[in-house]
C-alpha positions in Angstrom: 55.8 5.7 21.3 56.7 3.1 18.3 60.2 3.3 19.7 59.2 2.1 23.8 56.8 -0.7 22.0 59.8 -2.2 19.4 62.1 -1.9 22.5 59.4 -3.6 25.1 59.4 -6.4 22.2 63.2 -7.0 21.8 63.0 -6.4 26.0 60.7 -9.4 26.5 61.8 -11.8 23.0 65.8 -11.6 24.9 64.2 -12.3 28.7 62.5 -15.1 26.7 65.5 -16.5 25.3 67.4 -15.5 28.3 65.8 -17.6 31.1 64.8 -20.2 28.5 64.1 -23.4 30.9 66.6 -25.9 28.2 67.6 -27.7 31.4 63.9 -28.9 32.3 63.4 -32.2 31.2 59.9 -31.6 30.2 60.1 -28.6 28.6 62.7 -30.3 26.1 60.8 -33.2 25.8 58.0 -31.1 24.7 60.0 -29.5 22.1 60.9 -32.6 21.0 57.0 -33.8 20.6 56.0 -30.3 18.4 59.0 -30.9 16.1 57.6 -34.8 15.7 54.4 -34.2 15.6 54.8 -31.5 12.8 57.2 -33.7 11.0 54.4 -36.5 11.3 51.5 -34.9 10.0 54.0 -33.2 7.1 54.6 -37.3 6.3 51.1 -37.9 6.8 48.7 -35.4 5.8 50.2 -32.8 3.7 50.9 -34.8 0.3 47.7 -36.8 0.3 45.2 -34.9 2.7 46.3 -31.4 2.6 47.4 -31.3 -1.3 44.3 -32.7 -2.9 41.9 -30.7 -1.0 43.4 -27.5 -1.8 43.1 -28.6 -5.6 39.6 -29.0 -5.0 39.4 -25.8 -3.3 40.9 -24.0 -6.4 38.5 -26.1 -8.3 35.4 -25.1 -6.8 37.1 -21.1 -6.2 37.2 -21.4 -10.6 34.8 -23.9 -11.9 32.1 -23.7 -10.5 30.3 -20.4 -10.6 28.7 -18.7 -7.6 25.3 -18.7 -9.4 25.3 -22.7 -8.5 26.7 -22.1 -5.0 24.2 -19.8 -4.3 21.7 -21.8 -5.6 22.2 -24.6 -3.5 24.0 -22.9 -0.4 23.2 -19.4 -0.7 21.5 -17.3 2.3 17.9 -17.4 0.2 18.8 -21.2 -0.2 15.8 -23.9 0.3 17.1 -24.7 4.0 15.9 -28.3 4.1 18.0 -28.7 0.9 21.4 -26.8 1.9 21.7 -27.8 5.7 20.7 -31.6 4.5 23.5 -31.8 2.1 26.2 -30.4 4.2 25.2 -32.1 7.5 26.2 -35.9 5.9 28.7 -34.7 3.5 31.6 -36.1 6.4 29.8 -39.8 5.3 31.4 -39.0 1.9 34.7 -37.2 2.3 36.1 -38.4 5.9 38.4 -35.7 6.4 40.1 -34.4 9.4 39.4 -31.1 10.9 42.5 -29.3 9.0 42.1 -30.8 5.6 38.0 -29.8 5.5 39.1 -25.9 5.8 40.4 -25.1 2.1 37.1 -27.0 1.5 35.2 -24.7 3.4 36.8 -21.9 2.4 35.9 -22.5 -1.2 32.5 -22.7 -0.7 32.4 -19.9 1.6 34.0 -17.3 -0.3 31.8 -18.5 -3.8 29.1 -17.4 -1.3 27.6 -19.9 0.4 25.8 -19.0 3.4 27.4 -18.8 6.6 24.9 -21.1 8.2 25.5 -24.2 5.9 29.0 -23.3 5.4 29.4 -24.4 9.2 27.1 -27.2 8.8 29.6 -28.4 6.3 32.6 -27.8 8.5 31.5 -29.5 11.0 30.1 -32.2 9.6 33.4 -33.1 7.2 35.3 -34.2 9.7 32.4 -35.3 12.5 30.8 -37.6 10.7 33.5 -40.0 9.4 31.2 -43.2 9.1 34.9 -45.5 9.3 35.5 -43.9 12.5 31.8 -43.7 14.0 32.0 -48.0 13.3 35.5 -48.2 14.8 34.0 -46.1 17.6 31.1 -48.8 18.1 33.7 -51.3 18.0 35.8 -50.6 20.0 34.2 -48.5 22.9 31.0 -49.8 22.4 27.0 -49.9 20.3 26.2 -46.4 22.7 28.9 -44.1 22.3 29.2 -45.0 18.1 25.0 -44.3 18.1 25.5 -41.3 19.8 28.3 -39.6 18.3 26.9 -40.2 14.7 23.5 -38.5 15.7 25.2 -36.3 17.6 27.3 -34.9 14.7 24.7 -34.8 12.4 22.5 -32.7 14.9 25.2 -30.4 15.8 26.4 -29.7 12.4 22.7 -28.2 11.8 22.1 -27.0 14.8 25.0 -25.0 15.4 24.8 -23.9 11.4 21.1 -22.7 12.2 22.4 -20.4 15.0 25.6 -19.3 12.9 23.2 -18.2 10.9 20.8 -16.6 13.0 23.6 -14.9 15.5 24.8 -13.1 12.5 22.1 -12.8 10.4 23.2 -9.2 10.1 26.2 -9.1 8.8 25.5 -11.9 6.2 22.7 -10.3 5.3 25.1 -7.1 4.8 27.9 -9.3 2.9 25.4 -11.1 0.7 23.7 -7.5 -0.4 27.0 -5.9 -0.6 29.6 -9.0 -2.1 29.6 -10.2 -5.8 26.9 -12.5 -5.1 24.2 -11.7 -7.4 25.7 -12.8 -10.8 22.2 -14.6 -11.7 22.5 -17.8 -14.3 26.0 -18.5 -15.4 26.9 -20.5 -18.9 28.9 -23.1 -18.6 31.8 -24.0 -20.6 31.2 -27.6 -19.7 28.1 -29.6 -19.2 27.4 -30.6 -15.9 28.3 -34.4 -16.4 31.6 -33.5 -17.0 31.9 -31.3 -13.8 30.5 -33.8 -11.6 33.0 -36.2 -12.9 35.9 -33.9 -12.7 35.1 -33.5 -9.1 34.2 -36.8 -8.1 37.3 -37.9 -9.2 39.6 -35.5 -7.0 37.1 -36.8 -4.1 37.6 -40.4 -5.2 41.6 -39.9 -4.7 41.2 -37.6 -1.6 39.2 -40.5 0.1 40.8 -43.5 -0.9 44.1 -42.3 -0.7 43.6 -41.7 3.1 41.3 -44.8 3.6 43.1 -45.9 7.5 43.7 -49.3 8.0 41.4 -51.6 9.4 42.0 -53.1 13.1 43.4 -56.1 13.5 41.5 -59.3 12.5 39.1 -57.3 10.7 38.4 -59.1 7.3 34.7 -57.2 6.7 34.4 -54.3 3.8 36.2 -52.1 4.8 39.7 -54.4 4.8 38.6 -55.0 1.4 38.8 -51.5 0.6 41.8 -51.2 2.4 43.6 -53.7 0.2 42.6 -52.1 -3.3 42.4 -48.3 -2.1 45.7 -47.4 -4.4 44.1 -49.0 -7.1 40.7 -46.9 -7.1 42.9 -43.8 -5.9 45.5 -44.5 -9.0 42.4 -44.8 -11.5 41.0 -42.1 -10.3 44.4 -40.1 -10.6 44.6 -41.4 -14.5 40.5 -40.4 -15.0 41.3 -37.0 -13.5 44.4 -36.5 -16.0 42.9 -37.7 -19.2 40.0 -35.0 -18.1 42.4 -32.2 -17.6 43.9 -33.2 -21.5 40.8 -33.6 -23.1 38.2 -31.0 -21.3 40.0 -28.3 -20.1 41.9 -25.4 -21.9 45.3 -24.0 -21.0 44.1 -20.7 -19.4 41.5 -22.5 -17.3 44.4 -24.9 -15.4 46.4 -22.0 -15.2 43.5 -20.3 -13.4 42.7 -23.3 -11.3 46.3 -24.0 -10.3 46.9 -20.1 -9.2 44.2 -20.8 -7.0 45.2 -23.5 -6.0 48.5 -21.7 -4.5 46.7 -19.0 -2.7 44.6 -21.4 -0.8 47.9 -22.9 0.2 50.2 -19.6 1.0 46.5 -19.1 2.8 46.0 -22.3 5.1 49.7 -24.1 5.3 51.7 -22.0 7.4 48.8 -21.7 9.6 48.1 -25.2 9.8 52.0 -26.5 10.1 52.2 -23.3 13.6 49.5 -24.4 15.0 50.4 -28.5 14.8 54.0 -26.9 16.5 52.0 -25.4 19.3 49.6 -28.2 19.8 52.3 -31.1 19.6 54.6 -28.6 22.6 51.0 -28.1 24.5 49.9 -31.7 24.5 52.4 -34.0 22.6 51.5 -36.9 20.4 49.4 -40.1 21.0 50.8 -41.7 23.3 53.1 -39.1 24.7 52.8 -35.9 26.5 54.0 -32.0 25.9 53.9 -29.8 28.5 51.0 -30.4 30.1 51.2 -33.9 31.8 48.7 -36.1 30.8 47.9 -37.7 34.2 46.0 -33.9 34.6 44.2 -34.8 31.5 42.9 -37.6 32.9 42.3 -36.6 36.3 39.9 -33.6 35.5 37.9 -36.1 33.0 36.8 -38.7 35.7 33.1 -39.0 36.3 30.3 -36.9 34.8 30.1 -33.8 36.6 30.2 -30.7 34.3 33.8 -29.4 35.1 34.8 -33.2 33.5 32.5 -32.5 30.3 33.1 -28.9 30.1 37.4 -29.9 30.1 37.3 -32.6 28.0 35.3 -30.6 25.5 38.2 -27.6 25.9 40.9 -30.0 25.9 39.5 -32.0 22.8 38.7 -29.0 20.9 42.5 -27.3 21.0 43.9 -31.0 20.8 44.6 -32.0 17.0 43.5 -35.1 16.1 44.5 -37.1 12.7 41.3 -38.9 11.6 40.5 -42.6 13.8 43.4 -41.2 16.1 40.7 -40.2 18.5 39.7 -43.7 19.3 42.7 -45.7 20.7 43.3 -42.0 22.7 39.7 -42.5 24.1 40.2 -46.3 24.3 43.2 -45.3 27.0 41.4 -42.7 28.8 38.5 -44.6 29.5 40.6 -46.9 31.0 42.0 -44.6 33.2 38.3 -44.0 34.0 37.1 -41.6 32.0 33.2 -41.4 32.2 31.4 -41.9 29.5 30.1 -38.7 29.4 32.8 -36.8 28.8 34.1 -39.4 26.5 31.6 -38.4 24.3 32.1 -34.9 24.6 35.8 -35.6 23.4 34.0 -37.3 20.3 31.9 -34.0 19.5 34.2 -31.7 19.9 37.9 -33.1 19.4 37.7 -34.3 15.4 35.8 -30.8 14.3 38.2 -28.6 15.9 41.7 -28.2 16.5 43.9 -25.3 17.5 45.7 -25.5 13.9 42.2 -24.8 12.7 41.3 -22.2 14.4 43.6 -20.3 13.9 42.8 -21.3 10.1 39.4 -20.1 10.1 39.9 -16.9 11.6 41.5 -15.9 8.5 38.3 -16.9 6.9 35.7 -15.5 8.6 37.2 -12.9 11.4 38.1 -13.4 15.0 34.4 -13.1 15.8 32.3 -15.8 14.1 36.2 -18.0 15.1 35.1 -17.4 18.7 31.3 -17.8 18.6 31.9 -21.3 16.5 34.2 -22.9 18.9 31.8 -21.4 21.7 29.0 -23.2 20.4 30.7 -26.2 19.8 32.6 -26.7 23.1 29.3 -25.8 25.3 26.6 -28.3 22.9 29.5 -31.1 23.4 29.7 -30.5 27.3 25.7 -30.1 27.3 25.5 -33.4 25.2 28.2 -35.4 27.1 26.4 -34.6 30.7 23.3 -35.5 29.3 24.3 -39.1 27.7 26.4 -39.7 31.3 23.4 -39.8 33.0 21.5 -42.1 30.6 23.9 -44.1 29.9 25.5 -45.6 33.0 
Protein backbone atom coordinates (compact mmCIF):
# COMPACT_ATOMS: atom_id res chain seq x y z
CA UNK A 1 0.00 0.00 0.00
CA UNK A 2 3.09 2.53 0.92
CA UNK A 3 4.36 1.57 -2.47
CA UNK A 4 0.77 2.67 -4.73
CA UNK A 5 0.75 6.03 -2.36
CA UNK A 6 4.83 6.99 -2.95
CA UNK A 7 4.05 6.04 -6.72
CA UNK A 8 0.50 8.12 -6.82
CA UNK A 9 2.96 11.02 -5.40
CA UNK A 10 5.81 10.87 -7.95
CA UNK A 11 2.55 10.13 -10.46
CA UNK A 12 0.96 13.53 -9.73
CA UNK A 13 4.53 15.81 -8.66
CA UNK A 14 5.76 14.65 -12.75
CA UNK A 15 1.95 15.49 -14.30
CA UNK A 16 2.61 18.73 -12.23
CA UNK A 17 5.74 19.56 -13.66
CA UNK A 18 4.66 18.06 -16.89
CA UNK A 19 1.74 20.29 -18.03
CA UNK A 20 3.26 23.09 -15.99
CA UNK A 21 1.38 26.23 -17.72
CA UNK A 22 5.25 28.35 -18.22
CA UNK A 23 3.72 29.73 -21.37
CA UNK A 24 0.80 31.66 -19.54
CA UNK A 25 1.60 35.03 -19.06
CA UNK A 26 -0.12 35.21 -15.78
CA UNK A 27 0.90 32.32 -14.33
CA UNK A 28 4.67 33.55 -14.74
CA UNK A 29 3.89 36.82 -13.78
CA UNK A 30 2.69 35.35 -10.61
CA UNK A 31 5.69 33.49 -9.98
CA UNK A 32 7.49 36.47 -10.48
CA UNK A 33 5.30 38.43 -7.68
CA UNK A 34 5.87 35.31 -4.85
CA UNK A 35 9.64 35.45 -5.48
CA UNK A 36 9.43 39.56 -4.93
CA UNK A 37 7.28 39.58 -2.46
CA UNK A 38 9.37 37.05 -0.40
CA UNK A 39 12.50 38.79 -1.34
CA UNK A 40 10.73 42.05 -0.02
CA UNK A 41 9.55 41.10 3.21
CA UNK A 42 13.22 39.09 3.73
CA UNK A 43 14.57 43.01 3.07
CA UNK A 44 11.88 44.36 5.12
CA UNK A 45 10.81 42.43 7.96
CA UNK A 46 13.09 39.65 8.77
CA UNK A 47 16.27 41.66 10.21
CA UNK A 48 14.39 44.25 12.12
CA UNK A 49 10.68 42.84 12.65
CA UNK A 50 11.17 39.18 12.61
CA UNK A 51 14.81 39.03 14.40
CA UNK A 52 14.08 41.16 17.46
CA UNK A 53 10.87 39.54 18.29
CA UNK A 54 12.16 36.16 18.34
CA UNK A 55 14.83 37.55 20.95
CA UNK A 56 12.06 38.61 22.95
CA UNK A 57 10.31 35.41 22.53
CA UNK A 58 13.43 33.54 23.88
CA UNK A 59 13.54 36.17 26.47
CA UNK A 60 10.22 35.68 27.91
CA UNK A 61 10.56 31.44 26.98
CA UNK A 62 13.88 31.91 29.82
CA UNK A 63 13.47 34.92 31.99
CA UNK A 64 10.58 35.20 33.01
CA UNK A 65 9.12 32.37 34.94
CA UNK A 66 5.67 30.82 34.42
CA UNK A 67 4.73 31.61 38.09
CA UNK A 68 4.51 35.53 36.74
CA UNK A 69 2.82 34.46 33.45
CA UNK A 70 0.36 32.65 35.22
CA UNK A 71 -0.13 35.24 37.49
CA UNK A 72 -1.05 37.72 35.21
CA UNK A 73 -2.40 35.55 32.13
CA UNK A 74 -3.04 32.33 33.55
CA UNK A 75 -6.53 30.44 33.19
CA UNK A 76 -7.41 31.34 37.10
CA UNK A 77 -6.09 34.99 36.07
CA UNK A 78 -8.28 38.19 37.35
CA UNK A 79 -9.99 38.53 33.83
CA UNK A 80 -10.50 42.30 33.95
CA UNK A 81 -6.76 42.42 34.49
CA UNK A 82 -5.40 39.78 31.72
CA UNK A 83 -7.88 40.53 28.79
CA UNK A 84 -7.27 44.48 29.58
CA UNK A 85 -3.66 44.21 29.20
CA UNK A 86 -3.55 42.19 26.12
CA UNK A 87 -6.45 43.94 24.32
CA UNK A 88 -4.20 47.50 23.91
CA UNK A 89 -0.89 45.95 23.93
CA UNK A 90 -0.94 46.60 19.72
CA UNK A 91 -0.96 50.58 21.01
CA UNK A 92 2.46 49.67 22.32
CA UNK A 93 4.21 47.19 20.00
CA UNK A 94 2.63 47.93 16.38
CA UNK A 95 3.59 44.81 14.90
CA UNK A 96 2.35 42.98 11.94
CA UNK A 97 0.42 39.80 11.95
CA UNK A 98 3.69 37.59 11.39
CA UNK A 99 6.11 39.26 13.70
CA UNK A 100 3.36 39.12 16.89
CA UNK A 101 3.47 35.13 16.58
CA UNK A 102 6.99 34.28 18.29
CA UNK A 103 5.40 36.85 20.75
CA UNK A 104 2.50 34.87 21.25
CA UNK A 105 4.00 31.79 21.26
CA UNK A 106 6.15 32.78 24.20
CA UNK A 107 3.49 33.60 26.30
CA UNK A 108 1.49 30.77 25.34
CA UNK A 109 3.72 27.99 25.95
CA UNK A 110 4.89 29.85 29.67
CA UNK A 111 1.14 29.15 30.15
CA UNK A 112 -0.88 31.82 29.59
CA UNK A 113 -4.35 31.18 28.99
CA UNK A 114 -5.65 30.50 25.74
CA UNK A 115 -8.27 33.21 26.05
CA UNK A 116 -5.91 36.17 26.62
CA UNK A 117 -3.22 34.63 24.61
CA UNK A 118 -5.67 35.47 21.56
CA UNK A 119 -6.65 38.69 22.98
CA UNK A 120 -3.05 39.48 22.61
CA UNK A 121 -2.70 38.13 19.04
CA UNK A 122 -5.04 39.85 17.89
CA UNK A 123 -4.76 42.92 19.31
CA UNK A 124 -0.66 43.28 18.45
CA UNK A 125 -1.14 43.77 15.16
CA UNK A 126 -5.06 45.33 15.18
CA UNK A 127 -4.47 47.95 17.12
CA UNK A 128 -1.52 49.83 15.55
CA UNK A 129 -2.53 53.49 16.84
CA UNK A 130 0.08 54.88 13.64
CA UNK A 131 -2.09 53.06 11.37
CA UNK A 132 -5.60 53.61 13.03
CA UNK A 133 -4.56 57.78 12.58
CA UNK A 134 -3.36 57.21 9.03
CA UNK A 135 -6.62 55.24 8.61
CA UNK A 136 -8.69 58.45 9.84
CA UNK A 137 -6.58 60.41 7.64
CA UNK A 138 -6.75 59.19 4.83
CA UNK A 139 -10.22 57.32 4.44
CA UNK A 140 -11.77 59.28 6.85
CA UNK A 141 -12.89 60.32 11.05
CA UNK A 142 -15.59 56.93 10.67
CA UNK A 143 -13.68 54.09 9.45
CA UNK A 144 -10.29 55.20 11.88
CA UNK A 145 -13.15 55.32 15.05
CA UNK A 146 -14.42 52.19 14.05
CA UNK A 147 -11.56 50.09 13.38
CA UNK A 148 -9.84 51.08 16.72
CA UNK A 149 -12.99 50.11 18.81
CA UNK A 150 -13.47 47.51 16.70
CA UNK A 151 -10.06 45.85 17.44
CA UNK A 152 -10.09 46.40 20.85
CA UNK A 153 -13.66 44.65 21.12
CA UNK A 154 -12.75 41.86 19.03
CA UNK A 155 -9.52 41.06 20.58
CA UNK A 156 -11.67 40.39 23.89
CA UNK A 157 -14.39 39.18 22.49
CA UNK A 158 -13.07 36.63 20.40
CA UNK A 159 -10.45 35.79 23.46
CA UNK A 160 -13.63 35.34 25.79
CA UNK A 161 -15.08 32.71 23.38
CA UNK A 162 -11.50 31.00 22.70
CA UNK A 163 -11.71 30.53 26.03
CA UNK A 164 -15.05 29.33 26.57
CA UNK A 165 -15.16 27.02 23.18
CA UNK A 166 -12.30 25.15 24.66
CA UNK A 167 -12.56 25.52 28.12
CA UNK A 168 -12.03 21.79 28.21
CA UNK A 169 -9.03 21.11 26.94
CA UNK A 170 -7.35 24.17 28.70
CA UNK A 171 -8.71 23.23 31.61
CA UNK A 172 -7.06 19.64 30.77
CA UNK A 173 -3.53 21.33 29.70
CA UNK A 174 -3.40 23.68 32.57
CA UNK A 175 -4.09 20.56 35.25
CA UNK A 176 -1.90 18.29 33.23
CA UNK A 177 1.28 20.95 31.87
CA UNK A 178 4.15 22.31 34.08
CA UNK A 179 2.00 25.07 35.13
CA UNK A 180 1.89 24.96 38.76
CA UNK A 181 5.45 25.85 39.78
CA UNK A 182 3.96 28.38 42.61
CA UNK A 183 6.44 31.58 43.53
CA UNK A 184 9.60 31.64 41.62
CA UNK A 185 12.97 33.52 42.93
CA UNK A 186 14.39 35.67 40.90
CA UNK A 187 17.89 36.04 40.00
CA UNK A 188 17.17 39.67 39.11
CA UNK A 189 14.97 42.19 40.66
CA UNK A 190 12.15 43.21 38.71
CA UNK A 191 13.53 46.71 37.69
CA UNK A 192 16.08 45.17 35.94
CA UNK A 193 13.67 42.84 33.99
CA UNK A 194 11.33 45.43 33.03
CA UNK A 195 14.21 47.39 31.60
CA UNK A 196 15.80 44.53 29.82
CA UNK A 197 12.49 44.11 28.10
CA UNK A 198 11.53 47.47 27.43
CA UNK A 199 14.57 47.97 25.81
CA UNK A 200 14.24 45.01 23.07
CA UNK A 201 10.57 46.62 22.71
CA UNK A 202 12.04 50.09 22.37
CA UNK A 203 14.31 48.80 19.28
CA UNK A 204 11.46 46.52 17.93
CA UNK A 205 9.21 49.62 17.65
CA UNK A 206 11.33 52.27 16.63
CA UNK A 207 13.22 50.48 14.36
CA UNK A 208 10.06 49.75 12.32
CA UNK A 209 8.45 53.18 12.97
CA UNK A 210 6.90 53.73 8.95
CA UNK A 211 7.27 56.94 7.55
CA UNK A 212 4.90 59.52 7.77
CA UNK A 213 2.74 60.75 4.65
CA UNK A 214 3.73 63.38 2.78
CA UNK A 215 3.45 66.89 4.23
CA UNK A 216 3.01 65.59 7.51
CA UNK A 217 5.20 67.60 9.99
CA UNK A 218 3.06 66.51 13.39
CA UNK A 219 4.65 63.91 16.14
CA UNK A 220 4.91 61.32 14.50
CA UNK A 221 7.48 62.92 11.57
CA UNK A 222 9.33 63.91 14.58
CA UNK A 223 9.68 60.50 15.65
CA UNK A 224 10.33 59.41 12.33
CA UNK A 225 13.45 61.66 12.02
CA UNK A 226 15.20 60.46 15.39
CA UNK A 227 13.72 56.72 15.40
CA UNK A 228 17.56 55.28 14.81
CA UNK A 229 18.62 57.33 17.41
CA UNK A 230 16.19 55.96 20.25
CA UNK A 231 16.45 52.40 18.41
CA UNK A 232 20.55 52.71 18.56
CA UNK A 233 20.34 53.81 22.33
CA UNK A 234 18.19 51.34 23.10
CA UNK A 235 20.60 48.70 21.23
CA UNK A 236 23.65 50.20 23.41
CA UNK A 237 21.20 50.06 26.93
CA UNK A 238 20.28 46.51 26.01
CA UNK A 239 24.14 45.45 25.54
CA UNK A 240 25.62 47.12 28.54
CA UNK A 241 22.61 45.08 30.39
CA UNK A 242 23.59 41.76 28.87
CA UNK A 243 27.57 42.66 30.14
CA UNK A 244 26.65 43.71 33.43
CA UNK A 245 23.40 41.65 34.57
CA UNK A 246 23.38 38.55 32.96
CA UNK A 247 25.74 35.46 33.31
CA UNK A 248 27.22 33.38 30.50
CA UNK A 249 24.87 30.30 30.96
CA UNK A 250 21.77 32.43 31.13
CA UNK A 251 22.50 34.09 27.23
CA UNK A 252 23.42 30.82 26.24
CA UNK A 253 20.00 29.69 27.35
CA UNK A 254 18.19 32.70 26.02
CA UNK A 255 19.95 32.60 22.63
CA UNK A 256 19.11 28.55 22.16
CA UNK A 257 15.82 29.69 22.48
CA UNK A 258 16.01 32.07 20.61
CA UNK A 259 16.92 29.61 17.55
CA UNK A 260 14.12 27.24 18.16
CA UNK A 261 11.53 29.90 17.96
CA UNK A 262 13.16 30.62 14.61
CA UNK A 263 13.77 26.96 13.07
CA UNK A 264 9.88 27.13 14.58
CA UNK A 265 8.22 30.16 12.80
CA UNK A 266 10.74 31.23 9.70
CA UNK A 267 10.33 28.65 7.22
CA UNK A 268 6.70 28.78 7.86
CA UNK A 269 6.43 32.36 7.63
CA UNK A 270 8.97 32.82 4.39
CA UNK A 271 6.19 29.46 2.52
CA UNK A 272 3.48 31.06 3.28
CA UNK A 273 4.63 34.85 2.01
CA UNK A 274 5.60 32.49 -1.43
CA UNK A 275 2.11 31.25 -1.63
CA UNK A 276 0.42 34.45 -0.76
CA UNK A 277 2.62 36.74 -3.11
CA UNK A 278 1.69 33.76 -6.27
CA UNK A 279 -2.17 33.81 -4.94
CA UNK A 280 -2.51 37.60 -4.77
CA UNK A 281 0.81 39.48 -5.74
CA UNK A 282 2.11 42.59 -4.16
CA UNK A 283 0.53 46.08 -3.66
CA UNK A 284 -0.09 47.24 -6.47
CA UNK A 285 0.22 44.20 -8.58
CA UNK A 286 -1.71 41.02 -8.97
CA UNK A 287 -0.84 36.96 -8.68
CA UNK A 288 -3.04 34.71 -10.02
CA UNK A 289 -6.07 35.80 -9.05
CA UNK A 290 -6.85 39.16 -11.01
CA UNK A 291 -7.56 41.79 -8.96
CA UNK A 292 -10.48 43.41 -11.00
CA UNK A 293 -12.40 40.03 -9.25
CA UNK A 294 -11.26 41.44 -6.00
CA UNK A 295 -12.85 44.40 -6.52
CA UNK A 296 -15.87 43.31 -8.16
CA UNK A 297 -17.10 40.94 -5.39
CA UNK A 298 -16.41 43.96 -2.71
CA UNK A 299 -18.86 46.58 -4.19
CA UNK A 300 -21.72 47.57 -2.05
CA UNK A 301 -22.70 46.18 1.35
CA UNK A 302 -24.49 43.10 0.87
CA UNK A 303 -23.05 40.12 2.88
CA UNK A 304 -21.35 38.07 0.08
CA UNK A 305 -19.11 41.72 -0.25
CA UNK A 306 -18.40 41.68 3.64
CA UNK A 307 -18.17 37.98 4.00
CA UNK A 308 -15.21 38.16 0.70
CA UNK A 309 -13.45 40.92 1.70
CA UNK A 310 -13.11 39.46 5.19
CA UNK A 311 -11.77 35.90 3.38
CA UNK A 312 -9.79 37.71 1.00
CA UNK A 313 -8.17 40.16 3.78
CA UNK A 314 -7.58 37.41 6.16
CA UNK A 315 -5.33 34.99 3.71
CA UNK A 316 -3.89 38.29 2.16
CA UNK A 317 -0.53 39.38 4.04
CA UNK A 318 -0.34 42.64 4.84
CA UNK A 319 3.11 44.56 5.98
CA UNK A 320 2.01 47.04 8.74
CA UNK A 321 0.14 50.69 7.13
CA UNK A 322 0.24 48.60 3.77
CA UNK A 323 -3.41 48.11 4.21
CA UNK A 324 -4.28 51.73 3.82
CA UNK A 325 -3.14 52.97 0.41
CA UNK A 326 -4.55 49.07 -0.75
CA UNK A 327 -7.94 50.31 0.78
CA UNK A 328 -7.42 53.87 -0.43
CA UNK A 329 -7.46 52.10 -4.16
CA UNK A 330 -10.28 49.86 -3.56
CA UNK A 331 -12.54 52.25 -2.35
CA UNK A 332 -12.01 54.03 -5.26
CA UNK A 333 -12.96 51.37 -7.41
CA UNK A 334 -16.07 51.51 -5.18
CA UNK A 335 -15.68 49.49 -2.49
CA UNK A 336 -18.39 50.12 0.17
CA UNK A 337 -17.50 51.08 3.23
CA UNK A 338 -18.63 48.19 4.82
CA UNK A 339 -16.65 45.90 3.61
CA UNK A 340 -13.80 48.23 3.80
CA UNK A 341 -13.96 47.89 7.19
CA UNK A 342 -14.19 44.40 7.35
CA UNK A 343 -10.80 44.32 5.36
CA UNK A 344 -9.47 46.58 8.42
CA UNK A 345 -10.64 43.82 11.01
CA UNK A 346 -9.62 41.04 9.55
CA UNK A 347 -6.67 41.65 7.00
CA UNK A 348 -3.70 43.15 9.63
CA UNK A 349 -4.49 40.11 12.33
CA UNK A 350 -4.32 37.40 9.92
CA UNK A 351 -2.52 36.31 7.12
CA UNK A 352 -2.04 32.95 5.42
CA UNK A 353 1.90 32.97 6.50
CA UNK A 354 0.38 33.07 9.94
CA UNK A 355 -1.76 30.59 9.90
CA UNK A 356 -0.09 28.30 9.00
CA UNK A 357 2.29 29.61 11.96
CA UNK A 358 -0.10 29.12 14.62
CA UNK A 359 -1.20 25.87 13.77
CA UNK A 360 2.09 24.71 14.91
CA UNK A 361 1.18 26.39 18.08
CA UNK A 362 -1.89 25.51 19.11
CA UNK A 363 -3.24 22.54 16.63
CA UNK A 364 -5.27 22.60 13.39
CA UNK A 365 -8.32 23.05 15.61
CA UNK A 366 -8.22 26.15 17.73
CA UNK A 367 -6.13 27.45 13.93
CA UNK A 368 -9.60 26.92 12.36
CA UNK A 369 -11.98 28.12 15.09
CA UNK A 370 -9.71 31.56 15.37
CA UNK A 371 -9.80 32.46 11.91
CA UNK A 372 -13.62 31.38 11.97
CA UNK A 373 -14.28 33.80 14.52
CA UNK A 374 -12.43 36.38 13.19
CA UNK A 375 -13.54 36.34 9.48
CA UNK A 376 -17.49 36.03 10.48
CA UNK A 377 -17.24 39.15 13.62
CA UNK A 378 -15.39 41.21 10.68
CA UNK A 379 -18.22 40.37 7.98
CA UNK A 380 -20.93 40.85 10.91
CA UNK A 381 -19.20 44.20 11.90
CA UNK A 382 -18.60 45.51 8.29
CA UNK A 383 -22.50 44.95 7.38
CA UNK A 384 -23.44 46.48 10.35
CA UNK A 385 -21.27 49.90 10.00
CA UNK A 386 -22.45 49.89 6.01
CA UNK A 387 -25.70 50.46 6.96
CA UNK A 388 -24.97 53.24 9.52
CA UNK A 389 -22.65 54.81 7.94
CA UNK A 390 -23.75 55.78 4.42
Amino acid sequence: MKDWKNFLYIGAAFLACFYLPVENLRFSNAIFEALALVKWYAREHVLLCLVPAFFIAGAISVFVSQASVIKYFGAKANKFLSYGVASVSGTILAVCSCTVLPLFSGIYKRGAGLGPAIAFLYSGPAINILAIILTARILGWQLGLARAVGAIIFSIVIGLLMHLIFLKEERARHANGDFNVGEVKETRSLGKTVLYFTSMVVFLVFANWGKPIEGDHGIWSAIYQYKWWVAGFSLVALTVMLFKWFKKDELKQWTGATWEFALQILPLLLGGVLISGFLLGRVGHEGIIPSRWVEMLVGGNSFRANFFSSIVAAFMYFATLTEVPILQGLIGSGMGKGPALALLLSGPALSLPSMLVLRSIMGTKKTIVYISLVIIMSTITGMFFGFIVK
